[in-house]
FILUM-369653 format. One record per residue (C-alpha): residue number from 1; x, y, z. Coordinates in steps of 0.001 Angstrom, whole numbers. Layout:
<atom n="NUM" xx="X" yy="Y" zz="Z"/>
...
end
This chain:
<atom n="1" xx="103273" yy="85159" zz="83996"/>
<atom n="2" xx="101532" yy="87673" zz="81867"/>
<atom n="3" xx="99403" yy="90528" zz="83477"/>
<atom n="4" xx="97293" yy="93211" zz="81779"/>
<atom n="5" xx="93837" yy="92060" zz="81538"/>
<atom n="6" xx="91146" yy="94803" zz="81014"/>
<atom n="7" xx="89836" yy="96831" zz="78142"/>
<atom n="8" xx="92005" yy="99732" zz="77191"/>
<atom n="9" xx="94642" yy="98907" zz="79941"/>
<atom n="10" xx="94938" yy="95348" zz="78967"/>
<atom n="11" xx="96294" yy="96657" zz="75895"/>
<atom n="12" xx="98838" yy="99065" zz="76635"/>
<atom n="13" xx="101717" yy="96806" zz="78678"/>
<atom n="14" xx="102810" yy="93882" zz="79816"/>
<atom n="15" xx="105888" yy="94187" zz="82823"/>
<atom n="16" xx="107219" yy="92813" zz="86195"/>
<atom n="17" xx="109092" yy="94300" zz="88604"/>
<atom n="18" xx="109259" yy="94842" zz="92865"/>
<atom n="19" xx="110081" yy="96311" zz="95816"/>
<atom n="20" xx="111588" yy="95360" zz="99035"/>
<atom n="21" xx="113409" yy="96632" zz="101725"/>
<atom n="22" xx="115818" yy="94925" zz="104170"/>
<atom n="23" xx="115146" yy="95265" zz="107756"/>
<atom n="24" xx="117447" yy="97179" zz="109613"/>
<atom n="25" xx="120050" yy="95914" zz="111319"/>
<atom n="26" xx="119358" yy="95252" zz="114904"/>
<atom n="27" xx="121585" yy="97744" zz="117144"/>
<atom n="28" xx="123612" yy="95740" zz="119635"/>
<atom n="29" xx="123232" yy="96819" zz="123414"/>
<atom n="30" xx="126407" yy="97879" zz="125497"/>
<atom n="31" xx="126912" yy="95504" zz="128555"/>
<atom n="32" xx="126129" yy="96515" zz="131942"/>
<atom n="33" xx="129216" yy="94998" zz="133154"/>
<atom n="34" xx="132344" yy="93366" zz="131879"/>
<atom n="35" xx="131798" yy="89846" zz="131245"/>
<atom n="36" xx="132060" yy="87193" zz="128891"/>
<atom n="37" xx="131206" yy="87684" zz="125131"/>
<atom n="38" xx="128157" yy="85342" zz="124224"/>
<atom n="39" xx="129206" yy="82658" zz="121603"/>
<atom n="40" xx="128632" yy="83930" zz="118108"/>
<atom n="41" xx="126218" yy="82087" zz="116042"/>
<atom n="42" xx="128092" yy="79586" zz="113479"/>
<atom n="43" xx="128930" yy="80968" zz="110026"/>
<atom n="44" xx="127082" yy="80165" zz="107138"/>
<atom n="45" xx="129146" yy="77419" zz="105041"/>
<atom n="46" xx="130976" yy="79401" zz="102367"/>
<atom n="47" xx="128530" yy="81060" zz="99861"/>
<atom n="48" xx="129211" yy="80138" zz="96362"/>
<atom n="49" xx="131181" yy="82154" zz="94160"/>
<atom n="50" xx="129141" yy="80937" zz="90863"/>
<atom n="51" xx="125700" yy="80010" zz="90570"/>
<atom n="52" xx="123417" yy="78394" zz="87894"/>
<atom n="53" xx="119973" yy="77014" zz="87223"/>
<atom n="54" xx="119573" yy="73267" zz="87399"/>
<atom n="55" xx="117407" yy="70517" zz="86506"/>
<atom n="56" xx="114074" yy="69388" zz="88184"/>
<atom n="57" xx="110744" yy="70338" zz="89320"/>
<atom n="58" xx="109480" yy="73444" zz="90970"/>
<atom n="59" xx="105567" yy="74388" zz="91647"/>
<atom n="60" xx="104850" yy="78093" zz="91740"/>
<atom n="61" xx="101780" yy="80369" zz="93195"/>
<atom n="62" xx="101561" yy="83672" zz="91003"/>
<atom n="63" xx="99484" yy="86246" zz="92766"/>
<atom n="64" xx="99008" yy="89761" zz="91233"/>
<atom n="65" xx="96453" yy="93203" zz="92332"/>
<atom n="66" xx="96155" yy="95967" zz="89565"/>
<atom n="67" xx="94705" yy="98905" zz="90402"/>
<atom n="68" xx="93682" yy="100901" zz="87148"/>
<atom n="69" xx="92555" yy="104762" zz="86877"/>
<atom n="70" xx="91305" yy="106336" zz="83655"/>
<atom n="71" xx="89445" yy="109588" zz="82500"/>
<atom n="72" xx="87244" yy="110309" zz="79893"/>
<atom n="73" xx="86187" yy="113784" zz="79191"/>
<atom n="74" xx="86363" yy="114537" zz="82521"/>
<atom n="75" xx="85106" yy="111343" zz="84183"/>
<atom n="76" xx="87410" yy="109015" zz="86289"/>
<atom n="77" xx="86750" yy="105288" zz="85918"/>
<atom n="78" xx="88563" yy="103042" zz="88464"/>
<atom n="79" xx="88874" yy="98940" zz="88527"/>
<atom n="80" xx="90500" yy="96323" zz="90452"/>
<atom n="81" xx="92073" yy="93266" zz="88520"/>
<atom n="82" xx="93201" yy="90426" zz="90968"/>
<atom n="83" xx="94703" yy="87104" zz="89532"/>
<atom n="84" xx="95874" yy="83799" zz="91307"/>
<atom n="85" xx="97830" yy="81315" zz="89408"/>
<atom n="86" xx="99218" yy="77986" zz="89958"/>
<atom n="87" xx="102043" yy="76835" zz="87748"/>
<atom n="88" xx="104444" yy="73418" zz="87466"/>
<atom n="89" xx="107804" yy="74164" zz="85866"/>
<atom n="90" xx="109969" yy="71131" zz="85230"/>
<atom n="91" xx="113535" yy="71744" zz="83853"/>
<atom n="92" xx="115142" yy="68795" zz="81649"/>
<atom n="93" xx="119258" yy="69768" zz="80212"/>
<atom n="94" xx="118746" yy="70596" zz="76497"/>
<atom n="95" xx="122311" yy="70394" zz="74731"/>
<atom n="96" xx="123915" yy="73469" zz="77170"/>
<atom n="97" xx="120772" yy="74793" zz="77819"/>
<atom n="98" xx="117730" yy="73851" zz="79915"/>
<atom n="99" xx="114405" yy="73002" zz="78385"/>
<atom n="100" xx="111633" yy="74345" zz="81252"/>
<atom n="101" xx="107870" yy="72742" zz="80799"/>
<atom n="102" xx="105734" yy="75602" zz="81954"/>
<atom n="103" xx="102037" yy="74161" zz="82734"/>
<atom n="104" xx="99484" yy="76425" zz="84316"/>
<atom n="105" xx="97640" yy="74080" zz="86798"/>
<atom n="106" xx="95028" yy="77069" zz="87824"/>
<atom n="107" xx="94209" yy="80238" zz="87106"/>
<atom n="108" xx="91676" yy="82443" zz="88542"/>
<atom n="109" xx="90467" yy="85868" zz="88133"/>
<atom n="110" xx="88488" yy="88773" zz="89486"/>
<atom n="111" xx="87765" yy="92022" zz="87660"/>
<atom n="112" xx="85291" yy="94565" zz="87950"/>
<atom n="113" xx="81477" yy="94168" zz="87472"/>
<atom n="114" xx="80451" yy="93433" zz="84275"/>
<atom n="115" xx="84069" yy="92796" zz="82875"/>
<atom n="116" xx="84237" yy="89481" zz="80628"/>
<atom n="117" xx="87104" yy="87481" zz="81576"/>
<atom n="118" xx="86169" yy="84377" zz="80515"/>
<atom n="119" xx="88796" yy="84129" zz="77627"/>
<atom n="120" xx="91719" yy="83507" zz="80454"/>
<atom n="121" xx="90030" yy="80258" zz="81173"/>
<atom n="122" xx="91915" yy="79260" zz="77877"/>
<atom n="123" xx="95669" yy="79410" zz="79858"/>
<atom n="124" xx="94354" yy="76572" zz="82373"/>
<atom n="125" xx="95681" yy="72966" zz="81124"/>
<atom n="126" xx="98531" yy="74660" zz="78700"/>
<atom n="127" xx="101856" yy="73963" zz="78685"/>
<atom n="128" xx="104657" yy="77014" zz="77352"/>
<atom n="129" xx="108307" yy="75864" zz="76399"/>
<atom n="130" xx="111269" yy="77878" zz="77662"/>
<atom n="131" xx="114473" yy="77253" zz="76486"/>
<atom n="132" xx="117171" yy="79305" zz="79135"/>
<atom n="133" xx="120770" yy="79294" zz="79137"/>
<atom n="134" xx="121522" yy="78573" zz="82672"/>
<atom n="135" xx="122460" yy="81919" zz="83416"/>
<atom n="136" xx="118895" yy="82640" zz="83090"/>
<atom n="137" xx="119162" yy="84090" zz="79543"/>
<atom n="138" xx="116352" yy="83708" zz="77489"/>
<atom n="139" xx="117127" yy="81328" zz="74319"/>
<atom n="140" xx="113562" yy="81069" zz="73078"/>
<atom n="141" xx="109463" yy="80740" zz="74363"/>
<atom n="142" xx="107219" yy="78524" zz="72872"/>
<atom n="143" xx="103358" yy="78860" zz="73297"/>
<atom n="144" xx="101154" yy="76068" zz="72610"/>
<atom n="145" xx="99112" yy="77968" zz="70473"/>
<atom n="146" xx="100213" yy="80749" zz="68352"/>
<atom n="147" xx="97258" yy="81944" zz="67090"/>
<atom n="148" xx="95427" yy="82166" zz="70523"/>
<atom n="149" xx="96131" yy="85953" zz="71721"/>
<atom n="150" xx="95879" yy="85334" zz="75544"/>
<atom n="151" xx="98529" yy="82381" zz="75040"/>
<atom n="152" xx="100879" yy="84689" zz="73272"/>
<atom n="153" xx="100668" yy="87158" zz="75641"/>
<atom n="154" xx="101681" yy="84346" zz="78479"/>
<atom n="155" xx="104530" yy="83576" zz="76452"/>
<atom n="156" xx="105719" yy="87223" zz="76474"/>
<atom n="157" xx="105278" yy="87602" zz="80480"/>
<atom n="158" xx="107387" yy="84116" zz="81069"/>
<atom n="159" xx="110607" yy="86062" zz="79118"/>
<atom n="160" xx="110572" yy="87496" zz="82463"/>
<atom n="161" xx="109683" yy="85275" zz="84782"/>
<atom n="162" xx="112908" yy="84011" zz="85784"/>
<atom n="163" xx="115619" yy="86152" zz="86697"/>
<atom n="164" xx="119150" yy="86328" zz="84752"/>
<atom n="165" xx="122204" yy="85323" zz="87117"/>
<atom n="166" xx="125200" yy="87632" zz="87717"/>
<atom n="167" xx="128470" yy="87085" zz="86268"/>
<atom n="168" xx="131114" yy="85083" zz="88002"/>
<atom n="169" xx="132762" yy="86453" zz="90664"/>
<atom n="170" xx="129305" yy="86976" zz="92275"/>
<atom n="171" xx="129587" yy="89513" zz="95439"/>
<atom n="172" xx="127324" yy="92342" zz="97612"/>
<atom n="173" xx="127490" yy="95354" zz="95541"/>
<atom n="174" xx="128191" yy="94167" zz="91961"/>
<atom n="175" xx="125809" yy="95858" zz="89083"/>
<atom n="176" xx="125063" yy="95997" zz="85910"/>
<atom n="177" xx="122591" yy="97010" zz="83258"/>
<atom n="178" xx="119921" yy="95620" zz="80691"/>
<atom n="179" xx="118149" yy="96821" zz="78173"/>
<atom n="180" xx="115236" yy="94943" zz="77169"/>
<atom n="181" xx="112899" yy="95605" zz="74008"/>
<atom n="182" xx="109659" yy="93750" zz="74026"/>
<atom n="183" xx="106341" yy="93625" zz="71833"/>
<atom n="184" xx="102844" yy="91882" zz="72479"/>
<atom n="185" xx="100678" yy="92288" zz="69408"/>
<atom n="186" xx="97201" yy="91566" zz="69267"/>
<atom n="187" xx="94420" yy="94319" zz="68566"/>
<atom n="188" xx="97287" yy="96720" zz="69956"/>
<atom n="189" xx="100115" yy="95881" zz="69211"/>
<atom n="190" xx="102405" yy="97704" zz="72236"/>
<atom n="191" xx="105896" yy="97566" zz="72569"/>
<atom n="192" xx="107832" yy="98025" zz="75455"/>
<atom n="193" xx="111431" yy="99127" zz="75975"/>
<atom n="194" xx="113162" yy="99049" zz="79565"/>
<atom n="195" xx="116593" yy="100218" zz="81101"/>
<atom n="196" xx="116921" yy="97763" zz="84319"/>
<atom n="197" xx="119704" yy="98752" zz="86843"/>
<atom n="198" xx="120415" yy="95272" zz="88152"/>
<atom n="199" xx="122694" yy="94838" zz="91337"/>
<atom n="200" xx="123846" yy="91835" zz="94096"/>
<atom n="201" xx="122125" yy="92534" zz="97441"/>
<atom n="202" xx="124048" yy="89376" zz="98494"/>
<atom n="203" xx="123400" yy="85983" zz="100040"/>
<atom n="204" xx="120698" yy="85780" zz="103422"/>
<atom n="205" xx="118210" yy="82663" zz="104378"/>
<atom n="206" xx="115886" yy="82414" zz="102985"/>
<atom n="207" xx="112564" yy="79513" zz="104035"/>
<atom n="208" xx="115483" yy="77443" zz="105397"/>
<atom n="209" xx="118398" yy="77710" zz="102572"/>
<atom n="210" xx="121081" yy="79575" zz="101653"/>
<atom n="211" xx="119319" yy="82113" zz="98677"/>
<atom n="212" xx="121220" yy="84980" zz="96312"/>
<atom n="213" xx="119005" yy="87967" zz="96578"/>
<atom n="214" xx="118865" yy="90236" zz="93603"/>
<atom n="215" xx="117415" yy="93378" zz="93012"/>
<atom n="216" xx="116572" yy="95693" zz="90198"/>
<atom n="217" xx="115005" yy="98793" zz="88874"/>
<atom n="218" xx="113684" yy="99639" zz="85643"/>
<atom n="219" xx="112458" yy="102512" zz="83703"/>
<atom n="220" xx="110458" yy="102127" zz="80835"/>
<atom n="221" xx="108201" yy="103657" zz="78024"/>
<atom n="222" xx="105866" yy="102107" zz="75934"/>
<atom n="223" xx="104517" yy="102862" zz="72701"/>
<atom n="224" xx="101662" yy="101098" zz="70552"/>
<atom n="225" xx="99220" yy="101554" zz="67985"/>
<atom n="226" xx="95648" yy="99662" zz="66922"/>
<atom n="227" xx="92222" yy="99248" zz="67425"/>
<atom n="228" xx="90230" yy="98733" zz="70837"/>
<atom n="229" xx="86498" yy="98310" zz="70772"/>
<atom n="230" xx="86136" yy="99564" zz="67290"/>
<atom n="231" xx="88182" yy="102624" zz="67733"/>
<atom n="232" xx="91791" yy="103463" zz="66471"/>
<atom n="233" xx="94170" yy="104173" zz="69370"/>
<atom n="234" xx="97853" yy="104740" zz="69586"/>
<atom n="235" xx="99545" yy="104208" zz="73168"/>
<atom n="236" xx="102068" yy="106366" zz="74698"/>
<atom n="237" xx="103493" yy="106257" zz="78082"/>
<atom n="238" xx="106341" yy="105427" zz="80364"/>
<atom n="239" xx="106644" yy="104067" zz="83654"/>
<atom n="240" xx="109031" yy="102653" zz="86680"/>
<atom n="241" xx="109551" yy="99427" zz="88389"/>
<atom n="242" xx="111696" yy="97353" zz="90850"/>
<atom n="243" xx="111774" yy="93647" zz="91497"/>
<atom n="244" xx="113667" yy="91455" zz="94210"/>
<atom n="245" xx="114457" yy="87690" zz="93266"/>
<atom n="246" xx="115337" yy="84964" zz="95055"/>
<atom n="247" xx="117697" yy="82096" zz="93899"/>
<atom n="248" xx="119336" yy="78979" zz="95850"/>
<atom n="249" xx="122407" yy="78100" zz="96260"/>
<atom n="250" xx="121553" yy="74509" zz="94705"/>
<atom n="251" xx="120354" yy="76910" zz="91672"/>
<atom n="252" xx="116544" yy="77089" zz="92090"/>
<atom n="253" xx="114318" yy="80240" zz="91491"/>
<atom n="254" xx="112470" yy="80640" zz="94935"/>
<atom n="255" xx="110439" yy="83597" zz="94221"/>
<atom n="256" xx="110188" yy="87112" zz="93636"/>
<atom n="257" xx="107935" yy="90390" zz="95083"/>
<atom n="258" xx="107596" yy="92608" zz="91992"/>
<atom n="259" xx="105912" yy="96386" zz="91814"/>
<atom n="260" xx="105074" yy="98590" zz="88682"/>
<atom n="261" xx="103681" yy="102123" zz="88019"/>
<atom n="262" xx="103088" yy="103868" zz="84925"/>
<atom n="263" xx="101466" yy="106449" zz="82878"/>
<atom n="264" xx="100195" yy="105442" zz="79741"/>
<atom n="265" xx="97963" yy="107955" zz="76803"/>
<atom n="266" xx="95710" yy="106288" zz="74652"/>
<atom n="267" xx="94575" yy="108463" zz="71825"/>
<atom n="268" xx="91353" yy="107781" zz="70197"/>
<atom n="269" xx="92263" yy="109032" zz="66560"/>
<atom n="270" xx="88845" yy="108502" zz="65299"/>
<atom n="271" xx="87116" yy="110735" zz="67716"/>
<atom n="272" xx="90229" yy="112977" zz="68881"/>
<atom n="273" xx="90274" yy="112162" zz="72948"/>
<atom n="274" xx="93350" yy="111135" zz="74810"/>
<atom n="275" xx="92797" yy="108882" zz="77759"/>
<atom n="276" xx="95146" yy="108850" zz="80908"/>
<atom n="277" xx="95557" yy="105554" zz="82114"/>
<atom n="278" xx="97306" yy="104965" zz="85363"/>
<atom n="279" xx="98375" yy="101479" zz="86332"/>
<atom n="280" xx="100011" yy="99671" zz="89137"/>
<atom n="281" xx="100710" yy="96381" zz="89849"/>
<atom n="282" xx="101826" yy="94345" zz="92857"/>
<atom n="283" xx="103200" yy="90664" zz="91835"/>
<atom n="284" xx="104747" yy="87894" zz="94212"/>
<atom n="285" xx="106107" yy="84729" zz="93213"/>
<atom n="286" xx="106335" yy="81860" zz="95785"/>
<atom n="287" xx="108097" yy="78530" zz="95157"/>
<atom n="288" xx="105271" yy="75705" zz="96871"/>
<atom n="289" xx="106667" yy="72700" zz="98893"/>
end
């Protein structure tokens, strides 16, 4: 879902991304003694060489922390922006596409004293069409309301919100690259363009089934120009993120643990200050029972 949600910052960018590491393998101890191997654990049944999204229902919890810094002639400013979200998806074929019904069921959000969030309420009840090809390629998003700012800006953060599936032969190692141009307008209009490394870190267990784990990393710069609070600004900036996904083998998007950082100058024109704003952003994803 969509993330930036305070004053200046809320402005500048909207992205997703993560980090996660693999535990180590486990180092195997020599025996004391010669003696009879232990049985090996069964193999997993044979992983599936293709892999695509499906029909049906899915219920997501969306949790996100921002942590934003920014100066002003020579005064740091910090806040905290924490978000919890509830979501139903449910995915109905649409010619060779799928159709996904994107609802937000709850939404809730803390900010800094004296911030007014109140305008988010507006997301809770609304339902966002997604057309994907079942590769995960976006075909089209549909908000409910296209005149309502917060609901575009949803619209924008569910482009990313599931992740594309490799090509066929699908294997450990296997990589490729995106670029991926995006713009939320509003009082700011800020537009975003990303280079995401994308590789297979291959097939594991995942809360009992058999899951494709993906990861990627992105660099990115954004750019944007309007007005904030009465002043003109234009946005500069550029930033870095990495995301891992999660999909089943019966082709079902089980969640994702996404990280951002970035850098982003917001030049007052009218009064001739630049701002540094420094953002990050910690996002997981969990597919509910």
């Amino acid at each position: 879902m969509d993330r930036r949600l305070l004053a200046l910052a809320a402005a500048t960018l909207t992205v997703a991304c993560a980090g996660h590491r693999a535990p180590a393998p486990a180092r195997a101890a020599a025996p004391a003694q010669p003696a009879a191997a232990p049985a090996a654990a069964p193999a997993p049944a044979h992983d599936p060489a293709t892999l695509r999204y499906v029909t049906g229902t899915s219920r997501y919890r969306v949790e996100q922390a921002t942590h934003i810094t920014q100066e002003v002639m020579g005064q740091v400013n910090t806040a905290d922006v924490a978000s919890r979200q509830v979501i139903s998806v449910v995915a109905t074929a649409a010619a060779d596409n799928l159709a996904f019904a994107v609802t937000v069921d709850s939404i809730d959000v803390t900010g800094p004293q004296g911030a007014d969030l109140s305008s988010i309420a507006a997301a809770r009840g609304q339902t966002f069409r997604v057309v994907l090809a079942p590769s995960g390629l976006v075909v089209s998003v549909t908000a409910p309301d296209s005149t309502n700012l917060l609901l575009r800006q949803v619209a924008v953060g569910l482009r990313e919100f599931f992740p594309r599936i490799p090509a066929a032969p699908m294997a450990a190692g296997q990589a490729w690259t995106d670029t991926v141009t995006t713009t939320n307008t509003g009082d700011v209009s800020v537009t975003m363009r990303a280079v995401r490394q994308n590789h297979v870190i291959g097939w594991e267990d995942r809360d009992g089934v058999r899951a494709l784990h993906l990861a990627s990393a992105s660099t990115y710069t954004v750019t944007g120009s309007g007005e904030a609070q009465g002043q003109s600004v234009e946005m500069t900036g550029n930033g870095q993120s990495t995301r891992d996904a999660f999909i089943s083998a019966a082709g079902l998007f089980l969640g994702s643990i996404e990280s951002d950082s970035a850098l982003i100058n917001a030049n007052v024109t009218s009064v001739g200050i630049t701002v540094p704003i420094r953002q990050s952003r910690r996002s997981t994803v969990t597919r509910l029972p």
